[in-house]
C-alpha positions in Angstrom: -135.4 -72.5 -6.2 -131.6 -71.6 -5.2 -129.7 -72.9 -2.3 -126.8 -70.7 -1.4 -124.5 -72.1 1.3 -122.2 -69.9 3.6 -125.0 -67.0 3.1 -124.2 -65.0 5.8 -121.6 -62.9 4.6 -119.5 -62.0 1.8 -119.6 -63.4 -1.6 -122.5 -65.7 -0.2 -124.6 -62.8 1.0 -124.1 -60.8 -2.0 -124.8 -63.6 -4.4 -128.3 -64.2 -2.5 -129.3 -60.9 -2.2 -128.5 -60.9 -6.1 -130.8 -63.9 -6.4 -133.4 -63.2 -4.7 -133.3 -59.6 -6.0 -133.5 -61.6 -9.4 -136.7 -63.4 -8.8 -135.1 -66.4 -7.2 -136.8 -68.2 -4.0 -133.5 -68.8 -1.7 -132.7 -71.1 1.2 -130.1 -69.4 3.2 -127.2 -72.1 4.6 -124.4 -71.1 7.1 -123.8 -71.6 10.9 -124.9 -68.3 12.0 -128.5 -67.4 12.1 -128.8 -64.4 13.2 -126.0 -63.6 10.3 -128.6 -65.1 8.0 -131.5 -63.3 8.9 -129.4 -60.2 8.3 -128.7 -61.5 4.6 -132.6 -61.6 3.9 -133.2 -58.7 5.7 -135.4 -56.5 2.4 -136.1 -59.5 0.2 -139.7 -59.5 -0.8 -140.1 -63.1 -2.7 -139.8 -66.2 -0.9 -136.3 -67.0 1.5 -136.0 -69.7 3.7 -133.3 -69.8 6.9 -131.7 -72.8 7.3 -128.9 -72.5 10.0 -126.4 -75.3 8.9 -122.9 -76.6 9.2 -122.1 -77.7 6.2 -119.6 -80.5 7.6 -122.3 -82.2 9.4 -124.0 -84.9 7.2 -127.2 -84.6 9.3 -127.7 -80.9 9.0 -127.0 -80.7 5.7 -129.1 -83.4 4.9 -132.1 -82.1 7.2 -131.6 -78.7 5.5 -132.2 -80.1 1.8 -134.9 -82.0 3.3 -136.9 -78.7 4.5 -135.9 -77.5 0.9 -137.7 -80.2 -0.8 -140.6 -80.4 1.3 -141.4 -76.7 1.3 -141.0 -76.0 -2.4 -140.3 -79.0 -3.8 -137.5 -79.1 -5.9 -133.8 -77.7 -5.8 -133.2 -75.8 -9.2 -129.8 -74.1 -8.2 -127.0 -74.7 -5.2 -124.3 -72.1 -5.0 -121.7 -74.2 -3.4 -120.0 -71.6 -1.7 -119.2 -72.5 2.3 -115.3 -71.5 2.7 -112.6 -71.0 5.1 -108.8 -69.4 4.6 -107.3 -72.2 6.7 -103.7 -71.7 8.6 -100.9 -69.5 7.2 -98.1 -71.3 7.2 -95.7 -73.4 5.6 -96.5 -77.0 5.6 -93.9 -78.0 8.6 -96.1 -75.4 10.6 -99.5 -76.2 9.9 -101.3 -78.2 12.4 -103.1 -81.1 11.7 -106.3 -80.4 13.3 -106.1 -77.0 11.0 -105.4 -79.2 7.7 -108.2 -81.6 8.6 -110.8 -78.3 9.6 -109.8 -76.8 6.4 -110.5 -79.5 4.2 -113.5 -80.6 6.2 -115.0 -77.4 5.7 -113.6 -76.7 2.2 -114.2 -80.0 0.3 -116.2 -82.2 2.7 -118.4 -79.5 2.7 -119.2 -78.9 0.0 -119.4 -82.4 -1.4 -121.9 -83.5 1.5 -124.0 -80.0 -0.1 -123.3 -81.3 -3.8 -124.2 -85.1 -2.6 -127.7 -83.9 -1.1 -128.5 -81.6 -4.2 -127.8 -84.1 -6.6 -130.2 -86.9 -4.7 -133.1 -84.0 -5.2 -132.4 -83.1 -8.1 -132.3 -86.7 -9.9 -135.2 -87.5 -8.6 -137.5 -84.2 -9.1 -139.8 -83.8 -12.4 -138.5 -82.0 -14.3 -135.2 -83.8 -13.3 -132.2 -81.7 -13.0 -130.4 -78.6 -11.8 -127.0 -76.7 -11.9 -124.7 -76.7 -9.1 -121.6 -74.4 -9.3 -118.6 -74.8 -6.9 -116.9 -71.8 -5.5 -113.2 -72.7 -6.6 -111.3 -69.3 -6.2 -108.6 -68.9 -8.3 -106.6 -70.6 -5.6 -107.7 -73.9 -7.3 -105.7 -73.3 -10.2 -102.0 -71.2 -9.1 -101.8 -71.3 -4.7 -100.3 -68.6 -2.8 -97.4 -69.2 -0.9 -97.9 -70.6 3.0 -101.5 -71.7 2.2 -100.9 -75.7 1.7 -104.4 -76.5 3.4 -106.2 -73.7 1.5 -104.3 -74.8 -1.6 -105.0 -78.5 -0.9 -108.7 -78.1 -0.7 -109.3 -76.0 -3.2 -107.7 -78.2 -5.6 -110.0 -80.9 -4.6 -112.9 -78.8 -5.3 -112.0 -79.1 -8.8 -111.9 -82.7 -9.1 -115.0 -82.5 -7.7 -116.6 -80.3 -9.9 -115.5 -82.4 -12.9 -116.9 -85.7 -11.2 -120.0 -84.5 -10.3 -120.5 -82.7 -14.1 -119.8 -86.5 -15.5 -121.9 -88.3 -12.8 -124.6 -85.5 -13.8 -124.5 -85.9 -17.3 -127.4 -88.5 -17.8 -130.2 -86.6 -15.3 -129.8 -83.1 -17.0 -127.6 -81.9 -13.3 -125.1 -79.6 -14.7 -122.1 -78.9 -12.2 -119.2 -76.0 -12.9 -117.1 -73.9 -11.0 -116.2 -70.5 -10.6 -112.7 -69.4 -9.2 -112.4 -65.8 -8.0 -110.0 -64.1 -7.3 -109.9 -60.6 -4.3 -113.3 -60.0 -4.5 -113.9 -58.0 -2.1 -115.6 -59.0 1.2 -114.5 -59.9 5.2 -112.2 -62.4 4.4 -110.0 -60.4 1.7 -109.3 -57.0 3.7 -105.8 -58.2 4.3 -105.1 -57.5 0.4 -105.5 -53.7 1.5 -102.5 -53.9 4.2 -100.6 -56.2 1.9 -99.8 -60.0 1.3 -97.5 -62.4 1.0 -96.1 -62.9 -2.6 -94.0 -65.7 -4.3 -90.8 -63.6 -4.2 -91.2 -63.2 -0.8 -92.3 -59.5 -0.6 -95.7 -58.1 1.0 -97.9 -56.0 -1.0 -101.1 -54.9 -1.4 -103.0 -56.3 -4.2 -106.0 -54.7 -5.9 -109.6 -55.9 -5.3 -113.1 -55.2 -7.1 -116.4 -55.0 -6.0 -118.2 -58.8 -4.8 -121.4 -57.3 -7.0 -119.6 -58.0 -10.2 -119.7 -61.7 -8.7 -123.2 -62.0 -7.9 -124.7 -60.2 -11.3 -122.6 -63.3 -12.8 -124.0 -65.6 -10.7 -127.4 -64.8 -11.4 -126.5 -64.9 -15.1 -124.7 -68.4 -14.9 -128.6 -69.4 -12.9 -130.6 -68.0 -15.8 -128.6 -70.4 -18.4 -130.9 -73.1 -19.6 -129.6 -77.1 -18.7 -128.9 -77.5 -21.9 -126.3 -75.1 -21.6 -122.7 -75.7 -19.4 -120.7 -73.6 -17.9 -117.4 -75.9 -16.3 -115.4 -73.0 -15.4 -115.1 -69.4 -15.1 -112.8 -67.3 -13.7 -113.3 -63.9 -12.5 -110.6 -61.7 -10.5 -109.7 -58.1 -9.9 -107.6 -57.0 -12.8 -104.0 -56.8 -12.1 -103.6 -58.8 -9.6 -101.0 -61.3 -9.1 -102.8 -64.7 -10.5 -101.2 -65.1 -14.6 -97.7 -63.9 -13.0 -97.4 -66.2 -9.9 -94.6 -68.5 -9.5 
């Protein structure tokens, strides 16, 4: 039984439709519905859609609730709710933008994480895997993205806190930080980007299907294997050489 937050398009879509292709029952998270019912639109096996924003504790909560009491346990949450967040340097950026982007970003997806974990501790038999959506802007940021940046660096704290909280109730937590996959929210790379040296370029992307077959494989792992981190980008792009 997967949840898959921010379902409705991009890597979230592809990675449920991979899921539920897969043999996976899915409960489908993100604000839009109609968005949603598009993403389930040909699954066959059992789907569920749960219109959600993630930054609301009540909604999310309510959403894991109808989870639990429809199949009754919560094997699998793809953590994957995100948002770009202002371009700009940080004397630009508005504070109402920093506190959307990390609401949305990190608040997010630990109210998604806190509510899994409570289900998951307390099903029989106890535990599950929950795997963060990092992008490789958790480990090397791009230039005028201090929010992004910001956030997604506190994702991976919050991977690693949750994996040690997890440890003794079998609820394995990782994170996998991608890098141009491509969906809606990386068609800029095609007209080109900002870069460290200043210049604009395009940068190469690669298909968000290579994303989803390894989600599907990370699912399959047993709990007594763990998976912290893995990172997955298009090759070439600028991510070893940044600075």
């Amino acid at each position: 039984m997967a949840v898959v937050t921010g379902a409705g398009s991009g890597i979230g879509r592809a990675v449920a439709r991979a899921l539920a292709a897969a043999g996976f029952a899915v409960a489908l998270l993100g604000r839009r519905r109609q968005a949603l019912v598009e993403t389930a639109e040909g699954f066959t096996g059992e789907f569920m859609v749960l219109p959600t924003d993630v930054t609301d504790e009540e909604q999310v909560t309510a959403a894991f609730d109808a989870v639990s009491a429809a199949w009754g346990r919560v094997d699998l949450l793809i953590n994957n709710a995100g948002r770009f967040g202002p371009h700009a340097t940080i004397d630009e950026v508005a504070v109402d933008e920093w506190r959307r982007t990390v609401e949305v970003n990190l608040t997010g997806m630990f109210l998604c994480a806190r509510a899994a974990f409570a289900v998951m501790r307390d099903q029989d038999p106890q535990g599950g895997r929950i795997l963060n959506n990092g992008s490789i802007s958790a480990q090397v940021p791009r230039p005028s993205s201090v929010a992004y940046a910001a956030s997604k660096h506190g994702v991976s704290g919050l991977t690693r806190a949750i994996a040690l909280d997890g440890r003794p109730f079998r609820i394995r937590c990782g994170q996998i930080d991608i890098g141009n996959a491509a969906s809606e929210m990386t068609a800029v790379m095609g007209t080109g980007v900002l870069q460290a040296d200043g210049s604009t370029r395009v940068e190469a992307t690669f298909d968000v299907r290579h994303v989803a077959d390894l989600v599907v494989r990370i699912a399959r792992l047993p709990l007594d294997v763990d998976l912290p981190s893995i990172t997955v980008l298009a090759a070439g792009m600028p991510f070893l050489g940044r600075g």
